[in-house]
C-alpha positions, 0 to 999 in steps of 0.5 A: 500500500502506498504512503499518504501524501504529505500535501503542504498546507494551502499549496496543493501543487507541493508535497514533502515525502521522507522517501522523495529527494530526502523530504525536499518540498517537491511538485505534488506527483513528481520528483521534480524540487521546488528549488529546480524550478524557483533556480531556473525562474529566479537565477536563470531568468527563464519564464514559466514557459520555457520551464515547461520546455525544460521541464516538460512533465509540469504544467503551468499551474504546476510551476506556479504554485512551486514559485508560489510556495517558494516565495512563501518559503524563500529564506528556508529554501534559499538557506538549503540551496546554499548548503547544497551549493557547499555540499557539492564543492566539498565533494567536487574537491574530494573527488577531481572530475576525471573528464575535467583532468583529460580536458586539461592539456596543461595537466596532460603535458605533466604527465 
């Protein structure tokens, strides 16, 4: 039997799921974070039309309601996309990226 939604409250395009992205605030039925959305409308400047292009299993009111719930949360959010940002230069300088060093001719001449 399925787990019950945890539908976030006023926001039925958003639910939050321990075993979806780590109880992240997702697109009610997907698994697609609110943050993906809210990153490509706020620091890449797409519309919600061209969101739709990237991301082609939402809909508008999907996308909107994600900005929505977004906006109502930005400082939580925010502050959880910045520890993701940390999280991932600490694993980038842990584990050098193999295609970056085969890209790299001043690395290779070194060998």
């Amino acid at each position: 039997m399925a787990k019950p939604k945890s539908r976030v409250r006023d926001n039925p395009y958003v639910e939050k799921r321990p075993e979806v992205r780590g109880g992240a605030a997702v697109i009610t039925g997907t698994g697609t974070k609110v943050l993906d959305v809210a990153i490509r409308y706020e620091v890449m400047g797409m519309t919600p039309e061209e969101i739709m292009v990237a991301l082609p299993q939402l809909t508008r009111p999907q996308i909107h309601g994600a900005l929505s719930y977004y906006y109502a949360n930005k400082a939580q959010l925010d502050k959880e996309w910045k520890a993701s940002l940390k999280r991932i230069a600490r694993l980038r300088a842990k584990t050098p990226s193999i295609l970056e060093e085969k890209l790299d001719p001043i690395k290779n001449l070194h060998r």
